[in-house]
TIMAR-779179 format. One line per 8 residues: number of its first residue (from 1); their letters; for each residue x, y, z of C-alpha. Coordinates in Angstrom, 1 decimal, m for minus. Layout:
N
NUM = A = X,Y,Z; ... $
//
This chain:
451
1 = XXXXXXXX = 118.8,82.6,210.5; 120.3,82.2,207.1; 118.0,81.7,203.9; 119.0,80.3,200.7; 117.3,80.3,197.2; 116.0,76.6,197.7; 115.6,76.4,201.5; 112.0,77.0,201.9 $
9 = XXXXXXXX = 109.0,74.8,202.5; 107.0,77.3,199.8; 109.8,77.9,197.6; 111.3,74.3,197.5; 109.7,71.6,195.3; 111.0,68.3,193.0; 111.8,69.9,190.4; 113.6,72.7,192.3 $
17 = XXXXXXXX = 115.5,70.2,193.6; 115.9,68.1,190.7; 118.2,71.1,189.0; 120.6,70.7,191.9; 120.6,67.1,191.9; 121.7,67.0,188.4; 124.5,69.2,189.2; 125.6,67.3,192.6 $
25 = XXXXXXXX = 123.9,64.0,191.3; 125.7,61.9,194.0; 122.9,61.1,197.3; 124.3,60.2,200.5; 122.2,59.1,204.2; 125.8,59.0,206.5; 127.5,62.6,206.8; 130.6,60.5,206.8 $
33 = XXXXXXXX = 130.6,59.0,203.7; 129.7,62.5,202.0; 131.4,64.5,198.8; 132.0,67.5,197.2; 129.2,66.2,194.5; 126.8,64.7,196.9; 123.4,66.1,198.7; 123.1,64.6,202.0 $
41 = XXXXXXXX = 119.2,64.0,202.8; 119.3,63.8,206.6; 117.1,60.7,207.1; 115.3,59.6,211.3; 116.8,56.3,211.9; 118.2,55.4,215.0; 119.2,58.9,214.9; 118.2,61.7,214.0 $
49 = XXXXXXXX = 119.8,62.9,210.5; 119.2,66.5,210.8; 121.9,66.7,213.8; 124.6,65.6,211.1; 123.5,68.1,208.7; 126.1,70.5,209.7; 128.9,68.1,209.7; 128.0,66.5,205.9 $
57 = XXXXXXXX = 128.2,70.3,204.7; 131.4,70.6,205.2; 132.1,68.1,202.7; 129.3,68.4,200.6; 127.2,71.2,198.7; 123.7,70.6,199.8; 121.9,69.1,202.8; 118.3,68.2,202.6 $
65 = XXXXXXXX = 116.5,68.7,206.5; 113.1,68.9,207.6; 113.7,70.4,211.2; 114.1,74.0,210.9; 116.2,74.2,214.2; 119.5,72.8,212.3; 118.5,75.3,209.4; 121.6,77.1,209.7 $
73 = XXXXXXXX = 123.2,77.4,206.3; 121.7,78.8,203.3; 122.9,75.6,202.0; 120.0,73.6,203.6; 117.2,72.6,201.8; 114.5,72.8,204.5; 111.6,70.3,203.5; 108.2,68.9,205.3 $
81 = XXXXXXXX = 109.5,65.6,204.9; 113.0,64.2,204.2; 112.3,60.7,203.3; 108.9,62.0,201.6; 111.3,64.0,199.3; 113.8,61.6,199.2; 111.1,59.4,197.5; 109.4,61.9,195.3 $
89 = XXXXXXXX = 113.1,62.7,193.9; 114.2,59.5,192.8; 110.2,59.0,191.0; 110.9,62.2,189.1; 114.1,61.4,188.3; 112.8,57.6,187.0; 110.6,59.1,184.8; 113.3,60.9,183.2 $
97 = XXXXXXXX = 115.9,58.4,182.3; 113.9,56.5,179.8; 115.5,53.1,180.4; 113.8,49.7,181.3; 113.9,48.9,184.5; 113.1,45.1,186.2; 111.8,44.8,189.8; 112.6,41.7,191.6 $
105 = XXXXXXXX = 110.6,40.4,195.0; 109.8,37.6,196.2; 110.2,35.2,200.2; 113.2,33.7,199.3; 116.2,34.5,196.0; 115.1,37.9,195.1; 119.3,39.1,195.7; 120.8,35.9,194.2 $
113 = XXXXXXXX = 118.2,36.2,191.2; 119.1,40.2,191.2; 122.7,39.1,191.3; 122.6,36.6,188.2; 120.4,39.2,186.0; 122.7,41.8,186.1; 125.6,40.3,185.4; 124.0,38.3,182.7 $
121 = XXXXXXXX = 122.0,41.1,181.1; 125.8,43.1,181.8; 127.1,40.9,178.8; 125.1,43.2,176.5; 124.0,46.2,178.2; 125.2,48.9,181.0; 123.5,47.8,183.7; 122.5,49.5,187.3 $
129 = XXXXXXXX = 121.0,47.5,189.8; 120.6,47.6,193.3; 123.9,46.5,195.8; 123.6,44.8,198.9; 120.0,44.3,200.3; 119.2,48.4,199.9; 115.7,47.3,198.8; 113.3,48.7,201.1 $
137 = XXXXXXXX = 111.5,52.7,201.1; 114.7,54.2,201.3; 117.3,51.8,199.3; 114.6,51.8,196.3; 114.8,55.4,195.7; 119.2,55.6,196.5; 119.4,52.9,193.3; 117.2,54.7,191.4 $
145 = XXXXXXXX = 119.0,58.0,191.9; 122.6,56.2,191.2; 120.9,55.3,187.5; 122.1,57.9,185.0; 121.5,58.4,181.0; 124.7,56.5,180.4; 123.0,52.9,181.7; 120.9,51.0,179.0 $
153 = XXXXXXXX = 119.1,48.6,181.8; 117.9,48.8,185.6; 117.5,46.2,187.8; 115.6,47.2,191.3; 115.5,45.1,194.0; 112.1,45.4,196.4; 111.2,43.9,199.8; 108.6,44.3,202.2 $
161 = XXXXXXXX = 107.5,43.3,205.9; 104.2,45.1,205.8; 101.3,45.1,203.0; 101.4,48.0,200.6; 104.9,48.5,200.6; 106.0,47.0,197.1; 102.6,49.0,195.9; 104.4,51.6,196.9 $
169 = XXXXXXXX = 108.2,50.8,195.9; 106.2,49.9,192.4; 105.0,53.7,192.4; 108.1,54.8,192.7; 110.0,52.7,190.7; 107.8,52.5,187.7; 109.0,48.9,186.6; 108.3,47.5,183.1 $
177 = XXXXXXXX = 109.1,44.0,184.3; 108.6,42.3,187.4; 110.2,38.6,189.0; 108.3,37.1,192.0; 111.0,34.4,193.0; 108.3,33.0,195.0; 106.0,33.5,198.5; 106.9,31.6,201.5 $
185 = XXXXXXXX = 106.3,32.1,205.5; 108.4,35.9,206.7; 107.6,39.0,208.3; 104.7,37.6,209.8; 104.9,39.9,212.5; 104.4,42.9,209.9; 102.1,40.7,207.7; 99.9,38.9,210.0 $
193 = XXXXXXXX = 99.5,35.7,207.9; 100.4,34.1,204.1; 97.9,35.2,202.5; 98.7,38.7,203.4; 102.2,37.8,202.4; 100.6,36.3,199.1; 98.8,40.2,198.7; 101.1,41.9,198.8 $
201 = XXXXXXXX = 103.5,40.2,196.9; 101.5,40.1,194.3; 101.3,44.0,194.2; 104.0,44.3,191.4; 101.5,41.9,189.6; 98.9,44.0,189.8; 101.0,47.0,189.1; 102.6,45.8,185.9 $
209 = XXXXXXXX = 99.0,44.8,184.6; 97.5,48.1,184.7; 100.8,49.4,183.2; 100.8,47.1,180.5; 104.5,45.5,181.9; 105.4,42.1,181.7; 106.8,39.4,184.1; 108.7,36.4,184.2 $
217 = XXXXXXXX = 107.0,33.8,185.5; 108.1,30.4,187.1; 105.5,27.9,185.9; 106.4,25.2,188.2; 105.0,27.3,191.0; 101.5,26.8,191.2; 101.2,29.8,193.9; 102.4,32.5,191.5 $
225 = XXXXXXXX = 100.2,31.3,188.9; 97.4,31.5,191.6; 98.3,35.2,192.1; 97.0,36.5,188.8; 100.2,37.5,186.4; 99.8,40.5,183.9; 98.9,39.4,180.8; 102.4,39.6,179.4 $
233 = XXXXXXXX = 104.1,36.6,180.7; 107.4,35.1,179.5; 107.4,31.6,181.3; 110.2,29.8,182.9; 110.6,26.3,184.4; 111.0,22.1,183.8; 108.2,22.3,181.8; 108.0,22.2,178.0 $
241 = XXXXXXXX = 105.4,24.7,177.8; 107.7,27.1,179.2; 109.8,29.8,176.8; 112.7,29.0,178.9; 112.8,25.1,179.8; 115.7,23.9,182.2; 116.7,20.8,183.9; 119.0,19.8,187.0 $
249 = XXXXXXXX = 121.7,17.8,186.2; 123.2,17.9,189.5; 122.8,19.0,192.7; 125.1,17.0,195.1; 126.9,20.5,196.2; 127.2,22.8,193.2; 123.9,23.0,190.9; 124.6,22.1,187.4 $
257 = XXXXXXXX = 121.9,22.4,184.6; 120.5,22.4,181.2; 117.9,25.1,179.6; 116.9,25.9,176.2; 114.9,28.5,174.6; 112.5,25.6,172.9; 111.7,22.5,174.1; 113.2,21.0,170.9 $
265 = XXXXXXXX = 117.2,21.5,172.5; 116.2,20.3,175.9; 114.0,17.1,174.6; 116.9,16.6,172.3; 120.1,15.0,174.2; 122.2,14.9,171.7; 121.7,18.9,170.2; 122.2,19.6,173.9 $
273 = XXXXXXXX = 125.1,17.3,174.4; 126.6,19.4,170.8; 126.0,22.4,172.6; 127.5,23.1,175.7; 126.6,26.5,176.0; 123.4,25.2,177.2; 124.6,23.4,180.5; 125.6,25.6,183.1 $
281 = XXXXXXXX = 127.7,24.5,185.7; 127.6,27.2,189.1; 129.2,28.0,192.2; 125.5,27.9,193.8; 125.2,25.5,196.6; 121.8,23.0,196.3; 118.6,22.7,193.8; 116.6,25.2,195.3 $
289 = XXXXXXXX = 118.9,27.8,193.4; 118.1,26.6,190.1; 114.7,28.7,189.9; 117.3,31.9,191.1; 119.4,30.8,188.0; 116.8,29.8,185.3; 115.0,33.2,186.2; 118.5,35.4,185.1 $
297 = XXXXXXXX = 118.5,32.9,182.2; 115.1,33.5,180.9; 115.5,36.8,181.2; 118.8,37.0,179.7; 117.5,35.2,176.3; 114.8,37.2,176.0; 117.2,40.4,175.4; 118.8,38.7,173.2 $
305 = XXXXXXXX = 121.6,38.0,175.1; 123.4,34.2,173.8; 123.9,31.1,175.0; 127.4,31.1,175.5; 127.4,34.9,177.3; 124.8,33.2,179.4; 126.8,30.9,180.6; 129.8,32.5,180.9 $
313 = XXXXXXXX = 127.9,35.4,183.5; 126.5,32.5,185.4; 129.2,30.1,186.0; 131.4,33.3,186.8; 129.4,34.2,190.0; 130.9,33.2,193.4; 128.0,33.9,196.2; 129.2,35.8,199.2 $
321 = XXXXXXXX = 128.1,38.0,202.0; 127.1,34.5,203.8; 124.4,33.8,201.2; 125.0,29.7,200.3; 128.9,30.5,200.6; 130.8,27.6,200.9; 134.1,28.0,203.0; 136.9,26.0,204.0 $
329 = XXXXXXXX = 138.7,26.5,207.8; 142.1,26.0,208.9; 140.3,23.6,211.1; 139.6,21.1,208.0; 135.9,21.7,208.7; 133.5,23.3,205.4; 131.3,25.8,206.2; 127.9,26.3,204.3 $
337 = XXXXXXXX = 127.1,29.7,205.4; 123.7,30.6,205.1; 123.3,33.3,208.0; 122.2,36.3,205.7; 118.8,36.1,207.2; 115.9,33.4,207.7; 113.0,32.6,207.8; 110.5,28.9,208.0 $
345 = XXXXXXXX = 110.7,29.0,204.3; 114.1,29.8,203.7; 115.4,27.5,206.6; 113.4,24.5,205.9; 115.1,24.9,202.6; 118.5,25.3,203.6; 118.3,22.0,206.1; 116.3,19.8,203.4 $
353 = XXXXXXXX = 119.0,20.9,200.7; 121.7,20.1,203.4; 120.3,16.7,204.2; 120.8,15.6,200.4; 124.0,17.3,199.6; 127.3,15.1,199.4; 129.3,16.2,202.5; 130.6,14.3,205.5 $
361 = XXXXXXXX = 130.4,14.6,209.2; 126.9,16.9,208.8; 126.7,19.5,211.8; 124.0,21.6,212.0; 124.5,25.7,213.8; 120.3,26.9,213.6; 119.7,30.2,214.7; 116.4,32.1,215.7 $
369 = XXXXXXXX = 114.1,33.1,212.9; 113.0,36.2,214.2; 109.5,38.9,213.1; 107.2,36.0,213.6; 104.7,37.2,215.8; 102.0,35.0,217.1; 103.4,31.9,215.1; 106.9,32.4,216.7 $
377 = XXXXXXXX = 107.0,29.1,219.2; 105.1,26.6,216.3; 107.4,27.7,213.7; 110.8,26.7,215.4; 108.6,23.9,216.9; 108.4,22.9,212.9; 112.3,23.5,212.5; 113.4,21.0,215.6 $
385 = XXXXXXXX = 110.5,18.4,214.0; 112.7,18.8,210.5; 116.0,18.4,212.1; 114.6,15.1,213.8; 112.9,13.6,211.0; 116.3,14.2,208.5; 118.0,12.0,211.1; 120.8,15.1,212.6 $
393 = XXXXXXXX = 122.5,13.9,215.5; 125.2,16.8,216.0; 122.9,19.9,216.2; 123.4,23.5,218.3; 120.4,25.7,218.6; 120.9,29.1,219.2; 118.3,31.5,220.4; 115.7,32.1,223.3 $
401 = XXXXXXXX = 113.4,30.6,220.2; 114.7,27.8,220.1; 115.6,27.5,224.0; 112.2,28.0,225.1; 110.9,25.1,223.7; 113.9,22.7,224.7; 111.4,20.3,226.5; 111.0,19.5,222.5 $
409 = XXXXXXXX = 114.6,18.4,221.9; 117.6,16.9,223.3; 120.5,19.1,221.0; 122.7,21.7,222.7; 120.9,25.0,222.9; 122.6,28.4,223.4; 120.5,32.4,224.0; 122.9,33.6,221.7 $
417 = XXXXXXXX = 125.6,33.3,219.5; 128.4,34.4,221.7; 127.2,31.7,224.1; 127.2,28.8,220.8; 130.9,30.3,219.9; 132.5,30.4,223.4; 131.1,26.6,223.6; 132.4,25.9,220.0 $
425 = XXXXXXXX = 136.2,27.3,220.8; 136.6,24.8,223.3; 134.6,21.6,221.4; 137.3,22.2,218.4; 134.7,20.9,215.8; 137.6,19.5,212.9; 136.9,17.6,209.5; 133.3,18.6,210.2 $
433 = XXXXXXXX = 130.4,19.7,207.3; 128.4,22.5,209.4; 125.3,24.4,208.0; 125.1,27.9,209.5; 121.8,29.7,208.8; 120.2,32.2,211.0; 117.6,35.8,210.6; 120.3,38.4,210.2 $
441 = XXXXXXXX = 120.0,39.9,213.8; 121.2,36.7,215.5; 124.6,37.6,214.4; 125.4,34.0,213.6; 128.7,35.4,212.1; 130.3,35.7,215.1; 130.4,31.8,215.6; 132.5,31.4,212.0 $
449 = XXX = 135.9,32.2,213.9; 135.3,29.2,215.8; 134.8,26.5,213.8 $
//
């Protein structure tokens, strides 16, 4: 067997490791994707990452393992634990870039609110925030390690499904300002119940207190107040003790508002009618987005970014990635797609919002809210008692969820979204309005073809 400078388990250590990272400073997790500046760290998933070891090296310079049976270049780097190191890495690397970095959690809005921020706080400085949804114990640490000493500001993403995890995420991380969208009913499964939820949540609280960070804080929600904020706290929200006070102005389909710094502008109508860098009109479907929005907007004003920049970052945004996108089909029907994930929060939401917005010929496509555990049947039992009450008459649920309680409802009911879409090709829904929303693993995507 082969042995390399750094590819032993007594030899090898962070800041061993760091020195080649800031040579290679690219990280990659799929041997496919990797380059001749990467280190491929050969993460367990649903396989096993040290089998691909061999193939990532011969495209990159380093691969990071912890099985000593695929040891078999001196250019492995043979550690206890991958992901362990993985972690440790992207901490000692945080430490090092000196720039401030803003966590964002929260039920429901933590990526549309991530989304806003960085392109608003973009305006001014050179941001790097986390893409997609990587915002778990591996994503965390793969933004923090694409943050160099070129960007000014970070913006971090952090999710969780069990308590302890955004402790964690905030240990690595090491934010100096922290948004919690807001705490609503997910993962109870991993969680077990909302107060646990509520905990752990409130982690990046509790860490930004005893680090002397501060957060934004929506003062409209009564639960994050609860939680016990750091004692930093810039306030957002309707009211006019807030440093950042916003109103709806519409909400019919696209959300349209007003905020100020003061409540002098907002209280005034005819400063803020002078000043139109002060309403912001978006391509975000419904009301419950204006928190998302006010949040980048508070934030952005307390870095000094202006009014008008504001504005401009905002109203530039176009959702996607079936997060409140609104599409047109060649069959005349418009499709709110809202099928990123779900959960009773988030979907009783989505239908409420749907309810009041100015469309015609309303069709509702549910799907499944799945990782509910032992509140899985009363949940969608809730969901069919919403749909009722809001007075939907075209309806498909799709699910075993939602099938199993189908003595509760009379609406079409499909196991799975295959099913709903092979039913759908043939119905020819046209000039229709349809809501799509389902939790990520029902694949609810695969119904958009047909309709």
């Amino acid at each position: 067997m082969k042995t390399g400078l750094f590819n032993s388990i007594k030899i090898m250590n962070t800041s061993a490791l760091y020195e080649i990272f800031l040579k290679y400073p690219h990280i990659c997790t799929d041997s496919r994707k990797a380059s001749e500046d990467s280190i491929f760290f050969a993460l367990k998933g649903k396989n096993d990452g040290n089998a691909y070891a061999e193939q990532a090296l011969k495209k990159c310079q380093y691969a990071v393992i912890d099985n000593e049976a695929y040891n078999k270049s001196d250019r492995c780097i043979l550690v206890e634990n991958v992901l362990d190191t993985l972690q440790k890495l992207a901490a000692y690397h945080r430490k090092r870039l000196g720039l401030p970095i803003l966590a964002i959690t929260g039920t429901n809005g933590k990526t549309t609110t991530k989304e806003l921020t960085a392109r608003v706080l973009s305006k001014k400085y050179k941001v790097a925030y986390t893409q997609g949804n990587l915002n778990n114990h591996i994503g965390v640490p793969l933004t923090l390690l694409s943050m160099d000493k070129s960007h000014e500001f970070g913006i971090v993403e952090m999710g969780a499904s069990h308590q302890g995890e955004i402790a964690k995420l905030c240990k690595i991380a090491a934010p100096d300002f922290g948004i919690i969208t807001n705490v609503g009913r997910a993962h109870l499964e991993g969680f077990g119940s909302f107060n646990a939820i509520k905990d752990t949540k409130g982690e990046l609280y509790r860490y930004l207190h005893d680090n002397d960070g501060m957060a934004f804080v929506n003062y409209d929600n009564e639960t994050l107040e609860d939680m016990n904020p750091p004692h930093n706290i810039i306030y957002y929200g309707t009211k006019t003790f807030t440093h950042c006070q916003g109103q709806i102005l519409d909400s019919s389909l696209y959300l349209s508002f007003k905020w100020a710094p003061s409540d002098e502008i907002i209280a005034n109508e005819e400063t803020t009618k002078d000043n139109e860098s002060y309403t912001i009109n978006t391509h975000l479907i419904g009301a419950y987005n204006f928190e998302n929005a006010l949040a980048a907007v508070c934030v952005g004003n307390n870095f000094g970014i202006s009014a008008s920049s504001i504005k401009e970052a905002i109203e530039s945004y176009v959702p996607d990635n079936s997060r409140s996108q609104l599409v047109k089909t060649d069959k005349g029907n418009s499709l709110l797609l809202d099928c990123y994930n779900a959960n009773p929060s988030s979907m009783e939401t989505a239908i409420e919002n749907f309810a009041k917005i100015d469309l015609p010929n309303k069709v509702l496509i549910i799907g499944d809210m799945l990782e509910l555990g032992d509140a899985t049947s009363r949940e969608h039992g809730v969901i069919i008692g919403l749909v009722k009450k809001l007075g939907f008459e075209k309806v498909y649920f799709v699910g075993r969820n939602f099938c199993n309680i189908k003595d509760a409802h009379d609406f079409r009911c499909f196991y799975d979204s295959d099913d709903c879409a092979k039913h759908l090709a043939e119905e020819k829904l046209s000039n229709a309005s349809i809501l799509i929303k389902g939790s990520h693993g029902m694949k609810m995507d695969k119904i958009v073809p047909f309709v």
